[in-house]
C-alpha positions as CSV (number, residue, x, y, z in Angstrom):
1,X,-12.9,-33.9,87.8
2,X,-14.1,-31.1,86.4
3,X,-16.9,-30.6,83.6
4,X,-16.1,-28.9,80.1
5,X,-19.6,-26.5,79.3
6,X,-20.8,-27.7,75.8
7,X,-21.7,-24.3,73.3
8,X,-25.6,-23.8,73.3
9,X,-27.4,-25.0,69.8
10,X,-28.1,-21.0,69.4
11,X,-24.7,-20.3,69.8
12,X,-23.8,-23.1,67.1
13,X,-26.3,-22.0,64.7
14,X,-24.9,-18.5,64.8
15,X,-21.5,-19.4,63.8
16,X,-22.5,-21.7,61.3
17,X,-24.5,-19.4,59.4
18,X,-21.5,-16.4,59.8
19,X,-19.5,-19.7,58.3
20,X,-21.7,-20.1,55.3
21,X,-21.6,-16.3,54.5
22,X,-18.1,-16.0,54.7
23,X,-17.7,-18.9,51.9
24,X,-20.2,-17.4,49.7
25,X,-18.9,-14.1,50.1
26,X,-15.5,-15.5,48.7
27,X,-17.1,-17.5,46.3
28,X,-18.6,-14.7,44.5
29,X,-16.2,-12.8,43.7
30,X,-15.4,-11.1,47.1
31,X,-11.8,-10.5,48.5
32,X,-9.8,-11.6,51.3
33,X,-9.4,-8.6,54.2
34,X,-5.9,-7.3,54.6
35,X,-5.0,-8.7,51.2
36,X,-4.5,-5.4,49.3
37,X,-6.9,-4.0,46.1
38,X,-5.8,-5.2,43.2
39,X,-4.8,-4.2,39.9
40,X,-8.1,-2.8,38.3
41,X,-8.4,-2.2,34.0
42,X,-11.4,-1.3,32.2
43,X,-12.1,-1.5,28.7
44,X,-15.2,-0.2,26.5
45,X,-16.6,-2.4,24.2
46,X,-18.8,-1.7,21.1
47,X,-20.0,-4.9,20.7
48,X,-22.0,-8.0,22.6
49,X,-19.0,-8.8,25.3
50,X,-20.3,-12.3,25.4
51,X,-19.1,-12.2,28.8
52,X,-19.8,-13.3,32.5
53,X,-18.3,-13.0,36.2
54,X,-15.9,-14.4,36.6
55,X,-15.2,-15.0,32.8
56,X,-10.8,-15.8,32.7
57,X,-8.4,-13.2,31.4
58,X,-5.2,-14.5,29.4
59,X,-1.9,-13.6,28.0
60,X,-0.2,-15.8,25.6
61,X,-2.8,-18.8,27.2
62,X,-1.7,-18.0,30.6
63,X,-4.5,-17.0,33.2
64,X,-3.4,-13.5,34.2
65,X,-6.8,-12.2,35.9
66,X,-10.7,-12.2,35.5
67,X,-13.5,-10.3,35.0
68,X,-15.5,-8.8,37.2
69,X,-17.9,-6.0,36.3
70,X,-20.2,-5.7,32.7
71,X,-22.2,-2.0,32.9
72,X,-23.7,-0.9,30.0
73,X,-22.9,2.9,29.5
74,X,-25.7,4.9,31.0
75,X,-27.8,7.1,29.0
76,X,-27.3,5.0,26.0
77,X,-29.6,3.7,22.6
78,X,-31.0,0.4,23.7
79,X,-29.8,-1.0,20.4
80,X,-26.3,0.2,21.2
81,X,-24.3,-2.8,22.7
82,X,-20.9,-0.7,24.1
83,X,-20.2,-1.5,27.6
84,X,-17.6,-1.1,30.2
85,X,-16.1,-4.3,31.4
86,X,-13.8,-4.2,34.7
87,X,-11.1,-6.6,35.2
88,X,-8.9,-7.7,37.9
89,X,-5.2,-8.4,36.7
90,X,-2.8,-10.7,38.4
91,X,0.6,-10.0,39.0
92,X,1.9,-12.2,36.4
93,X,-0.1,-10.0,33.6
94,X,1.8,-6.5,34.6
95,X,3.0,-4.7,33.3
96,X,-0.1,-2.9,31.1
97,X,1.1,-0.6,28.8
98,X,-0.5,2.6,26.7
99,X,-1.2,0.6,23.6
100,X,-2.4,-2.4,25.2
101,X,-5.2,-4.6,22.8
102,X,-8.2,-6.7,24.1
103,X,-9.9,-9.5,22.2
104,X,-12.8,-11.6,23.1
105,X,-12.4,-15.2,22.0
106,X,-14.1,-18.2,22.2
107,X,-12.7,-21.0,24.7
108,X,-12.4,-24.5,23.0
109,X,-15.7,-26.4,22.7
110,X,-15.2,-28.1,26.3
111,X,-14.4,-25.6,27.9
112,X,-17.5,-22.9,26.2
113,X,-17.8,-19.3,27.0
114,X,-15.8,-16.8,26.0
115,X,-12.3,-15.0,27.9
116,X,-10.5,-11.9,27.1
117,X,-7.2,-12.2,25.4
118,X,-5.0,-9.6,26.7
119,X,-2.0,-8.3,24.9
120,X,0.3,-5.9,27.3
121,X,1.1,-3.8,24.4
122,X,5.2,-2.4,23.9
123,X,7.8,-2.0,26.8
124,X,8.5,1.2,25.2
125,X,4.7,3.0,25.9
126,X,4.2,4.3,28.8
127,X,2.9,2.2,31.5
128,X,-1.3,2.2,32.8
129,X,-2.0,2.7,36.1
130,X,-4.8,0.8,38.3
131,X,-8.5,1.7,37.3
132,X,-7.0,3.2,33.6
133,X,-9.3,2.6,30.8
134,X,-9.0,1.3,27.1
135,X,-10.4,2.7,24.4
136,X,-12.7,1.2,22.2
137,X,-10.4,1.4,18.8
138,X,-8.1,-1.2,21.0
139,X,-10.5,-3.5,21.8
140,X,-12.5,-5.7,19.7
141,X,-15.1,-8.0,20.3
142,X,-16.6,-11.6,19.0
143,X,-18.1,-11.6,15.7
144,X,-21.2,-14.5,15.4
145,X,-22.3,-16.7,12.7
146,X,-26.0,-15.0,12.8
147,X,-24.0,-11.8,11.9
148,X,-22.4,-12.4,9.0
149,X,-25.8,-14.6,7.9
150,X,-27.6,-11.5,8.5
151,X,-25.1,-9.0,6.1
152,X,-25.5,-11.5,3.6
153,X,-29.0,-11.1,2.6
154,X,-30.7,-12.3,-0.4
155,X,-29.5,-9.1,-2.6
156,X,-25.7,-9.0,-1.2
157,X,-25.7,-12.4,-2.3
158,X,-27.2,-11.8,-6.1
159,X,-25.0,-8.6,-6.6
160,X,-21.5,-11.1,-5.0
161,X,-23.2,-13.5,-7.8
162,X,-24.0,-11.0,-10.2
163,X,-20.2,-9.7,-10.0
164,X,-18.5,-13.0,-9.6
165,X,-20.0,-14.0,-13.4
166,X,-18.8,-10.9,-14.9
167,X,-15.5,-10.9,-13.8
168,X,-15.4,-15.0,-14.6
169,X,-17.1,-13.8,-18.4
170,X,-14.7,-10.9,-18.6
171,X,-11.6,-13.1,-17.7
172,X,-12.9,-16.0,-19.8
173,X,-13.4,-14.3,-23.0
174,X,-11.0,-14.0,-25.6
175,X,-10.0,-10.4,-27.2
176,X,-11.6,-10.0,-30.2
177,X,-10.0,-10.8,-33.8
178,X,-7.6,-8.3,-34.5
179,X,-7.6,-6.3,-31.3
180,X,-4.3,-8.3,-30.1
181,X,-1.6,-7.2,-32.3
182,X,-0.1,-5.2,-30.1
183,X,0.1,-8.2,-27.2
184,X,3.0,-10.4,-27.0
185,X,2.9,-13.0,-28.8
186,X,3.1,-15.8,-26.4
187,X,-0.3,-13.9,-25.2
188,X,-2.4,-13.7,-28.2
189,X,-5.7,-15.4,-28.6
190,X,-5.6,-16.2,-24.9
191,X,-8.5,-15.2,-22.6
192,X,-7.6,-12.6,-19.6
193,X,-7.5,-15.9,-17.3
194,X,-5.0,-17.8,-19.2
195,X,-2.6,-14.7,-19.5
196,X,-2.5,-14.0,-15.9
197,X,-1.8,-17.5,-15.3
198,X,1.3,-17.7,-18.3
199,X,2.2,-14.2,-15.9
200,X,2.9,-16.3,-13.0
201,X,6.0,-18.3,-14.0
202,X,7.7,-15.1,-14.6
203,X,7.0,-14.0,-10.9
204,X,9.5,-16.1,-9.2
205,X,13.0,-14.6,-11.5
206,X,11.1,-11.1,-10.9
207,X,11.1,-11.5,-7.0
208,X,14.2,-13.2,-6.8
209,X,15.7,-10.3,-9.2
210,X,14.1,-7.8,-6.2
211,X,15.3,-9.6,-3.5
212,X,18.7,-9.3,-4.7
213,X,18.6,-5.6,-5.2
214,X,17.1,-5.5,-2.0
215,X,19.9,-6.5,-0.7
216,X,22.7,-4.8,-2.4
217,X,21.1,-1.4,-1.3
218,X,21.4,-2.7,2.3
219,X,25.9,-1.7,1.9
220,X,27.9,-3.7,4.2
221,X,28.1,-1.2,7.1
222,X,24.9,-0.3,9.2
223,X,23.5,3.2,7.7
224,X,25.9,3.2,4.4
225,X,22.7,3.3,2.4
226,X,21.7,6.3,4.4
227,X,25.5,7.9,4.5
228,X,25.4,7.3,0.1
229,X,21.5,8.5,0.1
230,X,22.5,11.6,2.0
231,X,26.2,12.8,0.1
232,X,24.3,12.3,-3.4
233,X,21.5,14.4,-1.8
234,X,24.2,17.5,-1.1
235,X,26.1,16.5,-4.6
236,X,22.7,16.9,-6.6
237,X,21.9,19.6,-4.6
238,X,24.7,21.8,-5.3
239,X,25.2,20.9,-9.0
240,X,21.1,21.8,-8.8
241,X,22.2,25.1,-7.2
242,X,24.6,26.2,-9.9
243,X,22.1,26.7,-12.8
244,X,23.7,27.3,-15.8
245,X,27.2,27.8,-14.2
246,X,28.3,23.4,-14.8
247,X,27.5,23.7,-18.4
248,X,29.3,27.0,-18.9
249,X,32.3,25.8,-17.2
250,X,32.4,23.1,-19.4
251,X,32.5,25.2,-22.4
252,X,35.2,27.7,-21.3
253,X,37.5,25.0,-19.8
254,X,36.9,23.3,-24.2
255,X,37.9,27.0,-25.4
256,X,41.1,27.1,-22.8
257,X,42.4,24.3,-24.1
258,X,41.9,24.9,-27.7
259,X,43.4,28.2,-27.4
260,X,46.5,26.7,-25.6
261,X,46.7,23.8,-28.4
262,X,46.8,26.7,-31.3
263,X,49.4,28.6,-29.4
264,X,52.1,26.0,-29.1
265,X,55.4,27.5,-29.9
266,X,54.3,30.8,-27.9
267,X,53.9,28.6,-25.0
268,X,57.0,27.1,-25.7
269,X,58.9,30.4,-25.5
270,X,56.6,30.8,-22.0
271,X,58.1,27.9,-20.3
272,X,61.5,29.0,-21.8
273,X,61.8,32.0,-20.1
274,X,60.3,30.5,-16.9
275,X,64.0,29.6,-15.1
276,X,64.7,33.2,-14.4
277,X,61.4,33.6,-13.2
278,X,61.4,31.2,-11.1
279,X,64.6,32.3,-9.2
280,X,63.2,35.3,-8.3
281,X,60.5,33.8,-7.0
282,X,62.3,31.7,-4.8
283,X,64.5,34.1,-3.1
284,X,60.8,35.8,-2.3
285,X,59.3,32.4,-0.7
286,X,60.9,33.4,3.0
287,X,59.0,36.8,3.3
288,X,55.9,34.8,1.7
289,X,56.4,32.1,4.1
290,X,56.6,34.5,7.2
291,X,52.8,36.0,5.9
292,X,51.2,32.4,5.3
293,X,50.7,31.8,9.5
294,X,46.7,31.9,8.7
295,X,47.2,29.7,6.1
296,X,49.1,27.0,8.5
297,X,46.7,27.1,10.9
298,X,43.9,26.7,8.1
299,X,45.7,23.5,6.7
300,X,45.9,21.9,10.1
301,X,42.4,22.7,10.6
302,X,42.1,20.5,7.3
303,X,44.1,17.6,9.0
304,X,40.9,15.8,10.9
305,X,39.2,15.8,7.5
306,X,42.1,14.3,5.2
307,X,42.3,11.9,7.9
308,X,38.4,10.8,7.4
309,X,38.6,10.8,3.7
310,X,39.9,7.5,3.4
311,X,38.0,5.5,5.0
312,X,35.0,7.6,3.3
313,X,36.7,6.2,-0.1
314,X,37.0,3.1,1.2
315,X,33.6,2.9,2.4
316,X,31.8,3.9,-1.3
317,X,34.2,1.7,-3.0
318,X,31.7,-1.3,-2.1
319,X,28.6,0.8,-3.0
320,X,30.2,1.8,-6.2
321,X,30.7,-2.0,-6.6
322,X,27.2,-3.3,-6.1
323,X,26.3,-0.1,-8.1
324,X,27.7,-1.4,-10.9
325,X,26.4,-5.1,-10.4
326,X,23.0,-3.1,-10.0
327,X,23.0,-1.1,-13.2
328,X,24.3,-4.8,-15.3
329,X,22.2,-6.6,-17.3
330,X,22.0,-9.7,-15.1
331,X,20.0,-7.5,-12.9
332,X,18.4,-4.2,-13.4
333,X,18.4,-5.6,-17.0
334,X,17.3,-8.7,-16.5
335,X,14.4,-7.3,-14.4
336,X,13.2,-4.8,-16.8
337,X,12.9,-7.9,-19.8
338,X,11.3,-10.3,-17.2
339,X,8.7,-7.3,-16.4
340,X,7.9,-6.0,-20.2
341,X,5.0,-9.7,-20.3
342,X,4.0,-8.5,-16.9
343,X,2.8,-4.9,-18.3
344,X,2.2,-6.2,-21.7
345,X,-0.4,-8.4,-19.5
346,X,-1.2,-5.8,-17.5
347,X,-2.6,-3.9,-20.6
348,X,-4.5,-6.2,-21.7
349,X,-6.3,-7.0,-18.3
350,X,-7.1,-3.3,-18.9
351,X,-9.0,-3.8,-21.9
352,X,-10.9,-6.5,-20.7
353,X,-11.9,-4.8,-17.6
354,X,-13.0,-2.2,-19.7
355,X,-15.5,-4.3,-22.3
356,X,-16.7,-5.9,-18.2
357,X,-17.2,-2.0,-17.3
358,X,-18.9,-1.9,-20.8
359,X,-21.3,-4.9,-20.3
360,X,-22.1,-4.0,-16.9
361,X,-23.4,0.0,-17.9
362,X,-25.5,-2.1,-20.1
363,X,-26.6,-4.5,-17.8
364,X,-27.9,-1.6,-15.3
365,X,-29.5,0.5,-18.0
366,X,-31.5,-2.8,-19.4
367,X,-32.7,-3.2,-15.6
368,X,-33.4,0.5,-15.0
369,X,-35.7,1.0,-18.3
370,X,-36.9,-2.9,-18.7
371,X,-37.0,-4.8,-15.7
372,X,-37.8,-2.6,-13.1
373,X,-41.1,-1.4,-14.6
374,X,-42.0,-4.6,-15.9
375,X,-41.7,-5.7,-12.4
376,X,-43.8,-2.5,-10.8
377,X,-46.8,-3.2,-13.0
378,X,-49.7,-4.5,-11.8
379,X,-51.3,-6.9,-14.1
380,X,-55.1,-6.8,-14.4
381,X,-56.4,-10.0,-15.3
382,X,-59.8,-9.9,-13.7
383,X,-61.7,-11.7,-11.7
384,X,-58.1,-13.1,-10.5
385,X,-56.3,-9.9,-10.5
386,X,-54.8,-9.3,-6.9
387,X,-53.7,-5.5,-7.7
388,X,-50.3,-6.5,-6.7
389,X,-47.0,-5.8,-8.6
390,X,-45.2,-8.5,-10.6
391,X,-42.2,-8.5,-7.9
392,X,-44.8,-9.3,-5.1
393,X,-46.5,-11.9,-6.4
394,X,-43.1,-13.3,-7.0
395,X,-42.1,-13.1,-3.5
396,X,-45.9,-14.0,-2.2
397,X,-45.3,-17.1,-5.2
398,X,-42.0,-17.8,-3.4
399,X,-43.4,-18.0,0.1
400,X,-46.1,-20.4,-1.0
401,X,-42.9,-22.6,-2.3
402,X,-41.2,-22.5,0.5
403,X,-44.4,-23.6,2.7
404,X,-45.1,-26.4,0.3
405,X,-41.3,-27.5,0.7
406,X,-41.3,-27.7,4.6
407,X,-40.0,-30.4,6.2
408,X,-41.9,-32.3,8.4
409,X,-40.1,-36.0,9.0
410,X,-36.6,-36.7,8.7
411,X,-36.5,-37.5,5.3
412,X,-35.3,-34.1,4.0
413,X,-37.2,-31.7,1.7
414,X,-39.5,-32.4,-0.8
415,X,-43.0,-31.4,-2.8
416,X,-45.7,-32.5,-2.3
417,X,-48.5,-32.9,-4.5
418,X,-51.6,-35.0,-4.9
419,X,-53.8,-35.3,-8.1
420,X,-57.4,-34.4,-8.2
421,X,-60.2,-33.5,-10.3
422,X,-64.0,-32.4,-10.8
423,X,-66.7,-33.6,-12.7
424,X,-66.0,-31.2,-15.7
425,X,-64.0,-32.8,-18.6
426,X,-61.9,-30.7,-21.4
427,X,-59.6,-32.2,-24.4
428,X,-56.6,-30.4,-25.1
429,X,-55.5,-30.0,-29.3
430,X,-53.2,-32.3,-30.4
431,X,-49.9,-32.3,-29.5
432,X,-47.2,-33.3,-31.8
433,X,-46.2,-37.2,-31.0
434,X,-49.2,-37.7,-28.2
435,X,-52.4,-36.5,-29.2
436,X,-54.8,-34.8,-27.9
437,X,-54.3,-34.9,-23.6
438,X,-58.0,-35.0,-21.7
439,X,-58.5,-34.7,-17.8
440,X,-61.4,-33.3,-15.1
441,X,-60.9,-29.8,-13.8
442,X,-63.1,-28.3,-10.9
443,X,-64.2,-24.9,-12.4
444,X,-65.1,-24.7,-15.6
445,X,-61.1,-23.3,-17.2
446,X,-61.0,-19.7,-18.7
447,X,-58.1,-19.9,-20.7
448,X,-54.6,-19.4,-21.1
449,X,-52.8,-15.7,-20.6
450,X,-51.5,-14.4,-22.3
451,X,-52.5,-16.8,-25.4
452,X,-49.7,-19.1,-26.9
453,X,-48.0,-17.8,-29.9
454,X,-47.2,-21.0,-30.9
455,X,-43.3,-20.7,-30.4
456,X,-41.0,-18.6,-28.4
457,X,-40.3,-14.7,-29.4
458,X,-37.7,-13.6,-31.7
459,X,-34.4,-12.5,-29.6
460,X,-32.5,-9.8,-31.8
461,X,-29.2,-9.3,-30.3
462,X,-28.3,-6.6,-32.6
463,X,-29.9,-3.7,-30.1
464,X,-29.1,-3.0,-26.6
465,X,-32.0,-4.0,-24.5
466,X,-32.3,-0.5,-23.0
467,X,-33.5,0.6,-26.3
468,X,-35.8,-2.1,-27.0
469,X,-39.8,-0.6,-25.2
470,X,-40.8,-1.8,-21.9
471,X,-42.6,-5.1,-22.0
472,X,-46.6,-4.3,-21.4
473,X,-48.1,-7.1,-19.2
474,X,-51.4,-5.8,-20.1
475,X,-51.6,-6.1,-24.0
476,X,-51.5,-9.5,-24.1
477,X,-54.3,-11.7,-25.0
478,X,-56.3,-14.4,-23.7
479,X,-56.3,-17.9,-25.0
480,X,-59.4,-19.5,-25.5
481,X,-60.0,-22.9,-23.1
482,X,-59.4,-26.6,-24.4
């Protein structure tokens, strides 16, 4: 019997190790030999892609390829995130056409990542070819909570405040006493809220109304609408054309037969005398005849077009029907008395916008020649001055806040403060219903600033606040200590 030979441990070695490349060659994204390139699209991308290799690409859920190349563009800003990503499409995702749209989306929480949503565009554009790239305007890309956070900063979200209150004040307010005379009366001494809302239960009849006419414009043939728009079009047009000549024919055909009614018995004697006429007339009718072979031939020319004008009648005769359903008053009448509220309301959400517009230049003028300087100046209240503005310290005030408001244990947010005192005592006045207050401070106290008036300072609401002077943080006096 004869011996197999066994295959040396080199040999084994070798083609396990050719084995092991060949799998992770495939594994990573690398193709079978002999199997054909595939179909290749790019796309550019403005924004974070979000995406990986071999991150899915779908069609109406269905996995139609995947991605296999991110490159940022060369040459480009460092803060600029556009980026070419390569795909590979499947032949259940073709055809691609010209107006083709990519969307990055987020998979479901399980799944995580993010896949390209592809949508092959219209059969009737023309068809992309392997290795053609999108455009940027048909592409779009994910859009991040951290984003938006970020565009709504601190003074987006005080002006989005700011507004919202004005329009809610302006909407909320009611016109003023005797400015509403004019409204309807089912709208008077309501605010701009309330007649919007009264507005609503008119909407329905008015849509309904529109519908309706909607519909009657449609005809009951495919293109009337368009056969009726164009005739008026070349009826208008030629009455247009004739200038003056429409009215003046009006007026001569009134004179012709005002002359004819005052000459009665002469056009009696006319028709009298007609008979003999006629007869010669007829016995010159063959010779006429014989010279009237242009004319024949002109009238059977005619024929075609005879032949078309009845079903042309027959055709308008339902236009002229919902024409005159249009024109009644259960609808183009009944729409014009449902929509008289709507621009009565209309009016008056005019007014109020206007008295919002009103308040508002008032609002900025007050912070242009009050607030902002009060908040610019630097108060100097030595030895504790800082020689920062007002708004700083705020912020710097704020900060502090927020540190002391950390959260450090899972109870949630809270101050915290702990009492404490020196060896120097002070007695405060009396104060109405307790007495006089006494405590330990640290430093000896300085005083109050600025000193207490002993109530609150007058408001007069009778003058803009632009025209009142800028407040000056650094007339005011000092209180004495307790």
């Amino acid at each position: 019997m004869r011996r197999r030979s066994r295959v040396s441990k080199f040999a084994a070695g070798i083609l396990g190790a050719l084995f092991l490349l060949v799998v992770c060659y495939l594994v990573f994204g690398g193709s079978l030999p002999f199997a054909g390139t595939p179909y290749q699209l790019k796309a550019v991308f403005t924004s974070q892609t979000q995406l990986h290799i071999p991150s899915e690409v779908r069609s109406a859920g269905v996995k139609v390829g995947q991605v296999v190349s991110v490159k940022r563009l060369p040459g480009q800003d460092p803060s600029n995130d556009t980026a070419i990503v390569t795909m590979d499409i499947q032949s259940n995702g073709l055809p691609i056409h010209a107006d083709a749209t990519l969307n990055i989306r987020p998979r479901i929480f399980l799944e995580g990542n993010f896949y390209v949503d592809l949508r092959p565009g219209t059969p009737g554009a023309k068809v992309l070819a392997s290795g053609s790239t999108l455009p940027a305007p048909q592409t779009s890309g994910p859009v991040q909570i951290d984003r938006v956070l970020a565009a709504l900063n601190s003074d987006a979200r005080a002006n989005l405040q700011t507004l919202l209150q004005g329009l809610g004040s302006s909407l909320n307010a009611p016109a003023p006493p005797g400015q509403d005379v004019t409204q309807d009366p089912s709208t008077r001494r309501l605010t701009g809220g309330q007649a919007l809302n009264l507005s609503l239960k008119y909407s329905v009849d008015a849509f309904r109304a529109s519908s309706m006419v909607n519909q009657a414009l449609l005809g009951l043939q495919p293109h009337d609408l368009a056969g009726v728009v164009k005739g008026n079009e070349q009826v208008f047009s030629a009455l247009s054309a004739s200038g003056q000549q429409l009215p003046a024919f009006v007026d001569s055909f009134n004179g012709t037969m005002a002359a004819l009614a005052s000459r009665e018995v002469q056009l009696s004697q006319t028709i009298g005398l007609l008979p003999p006429w006629l007869q010669a007339t007829n016995r010159l009718l063959g010779p006429l005849d014989a010279s009237f072979a242009p004319t024949k031939q002109f009238a059977r020319a005619l024929i075609p077009g005879v032949r078309v004008l009845d079903p042309t009648i027959g055709t308008a005769l339902p236009w002229l029907s919902q024409s005159i359903d249009l024109v009644s008053n259960q609808y183009l009448g009944g729409l014009l008395k449902d929509l008289t509220p709507a621009v009565q309301n209309t009016s008056a959400s005019l007014t109020a916008t206007k008295d919002l517009l009103t308040q508002g230049n008032l609002f900025a003028q007050c912070f242009t020649h009050n607030i902002l300087p009060a908040g610019n100046e630097v108060i100097q209240d030595p030895p504790n001055s800082t020689g920062l503005k007002v708004y700083q310290e705020f912020f710097q005030s704020a900060v502090g806040l927020g540190g002391s408001a950390q959260n450090f244990d899972g109870n949630g947010r809270y101050m915290r403060a702990s009492a404490g005192g020196g060896s120097i005592r002070f007695q405060t006045s009396v104060i109405p219903g307790a007495g006089p207050l006494f405590g330990n401070a640290v430093l000896p106290l300085l005083g109050t600033r600025p000193a207490y008036p002993g109530g609150p300072p007058p408001v007069v609401e009778n003058v803009p606040c632009f025209k009142s002077p800028a407040p000056n943080l650094n007339s005011v006096t000092t209180g004495a200590a307790p």
